[in-house]
Each structure stands twice: as C-alpha cells, then as structure tokens.
N, C-alpha and C positions, 0 to 999 in steps of 0.2 A: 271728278273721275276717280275709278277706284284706282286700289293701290297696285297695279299691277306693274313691275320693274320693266319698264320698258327700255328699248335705246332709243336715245333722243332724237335719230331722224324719225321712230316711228313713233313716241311719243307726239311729235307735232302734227303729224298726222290723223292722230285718234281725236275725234268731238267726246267721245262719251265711253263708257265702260257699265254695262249693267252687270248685275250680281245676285241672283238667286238670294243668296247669303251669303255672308262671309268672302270668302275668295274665289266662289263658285262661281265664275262669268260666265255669262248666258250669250250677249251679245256685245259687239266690238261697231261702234256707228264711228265712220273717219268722214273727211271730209271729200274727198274722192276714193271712188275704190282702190282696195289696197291689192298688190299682184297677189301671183301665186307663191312666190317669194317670202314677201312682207307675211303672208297667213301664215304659212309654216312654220316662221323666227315666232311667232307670236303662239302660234300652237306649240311649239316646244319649251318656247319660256313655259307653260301650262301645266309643262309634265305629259302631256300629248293624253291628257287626266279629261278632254273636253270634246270628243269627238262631234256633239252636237253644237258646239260652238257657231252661233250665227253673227257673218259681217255684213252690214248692208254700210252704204254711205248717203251720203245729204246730196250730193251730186251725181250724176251719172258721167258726167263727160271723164275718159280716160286721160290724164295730162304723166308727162315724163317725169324725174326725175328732176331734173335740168330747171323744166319751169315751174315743177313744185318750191325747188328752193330760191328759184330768181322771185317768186310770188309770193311766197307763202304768208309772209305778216300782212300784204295787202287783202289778202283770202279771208284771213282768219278774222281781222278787225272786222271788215266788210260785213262778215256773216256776224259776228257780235253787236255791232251796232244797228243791224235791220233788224236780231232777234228783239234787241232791247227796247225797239219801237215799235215794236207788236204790242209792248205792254200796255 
C-alpha cells in the first residue's frame, strides 16, 4: 500500500492504494465499501488535490461499523489466504 497517512480504523479497511506516481492516488480498493464519510476523511487527508479519485471495493455487501470490527482479522486473513492460493 502506498504511503498515504491514514487513521487506523480506515487504514484496515483499505486492500490497496494505487498511484499514478508519486503520491498522486488514483484509486482507494477497501474491502467493503467505504461510506460517504470514510471518502471525505480520505479526500481531505488528499488536500481535496484529487477530485477524480476512484473507490471501488473487493466486496459489495454493505457491513456496520460494529461488525467491521467484531470481523475484521477474520475478513482480512480469509481474503489473504484464498488470494495466496490462487497462486
């Protein structure tokens, strides 16, 4: 992931960070979509410098808050260990 200062609830939420170059992020991939919230803190970290900034995520299904963090290492291993066995 690039180096973008994130806060750590939405740090664990991000899979990926791409970058044109440099610190130029292009696209934000998380593992469920992120609110309208979550974009904004992340567009402003940006300098609000990124107006075409694209979020997509690995999942579609919408989960809380609540069961993001009662799940989330089971989430993230989960999707780790089936990517690793694609190999």
């Amino acid at each position: 992931m690039n180096n973008l200062d994130l806060p750590a609830n939405l740090r664990d939420k991000v899979y990926q960070i791409n970058a044109e170059s440099g610190m130029d992020f292009s696209k934000i991939i998380s593992y469920f979509p992120l609110s309208d919230d979550e974009k904004r803190i992340i567009i402003f970290l940006l300098g609000n410098s990124k107006p075409s900034l694209e979020f997509h995520s690995i999942f579609s299904d919408n989960i809380s808050e609540q069961e993001w963090v009662k799940s989330k290492d089971n989430i993230i291993k989960r999707f780790q260990d089936e990517l690793f066995d694609i190999d």
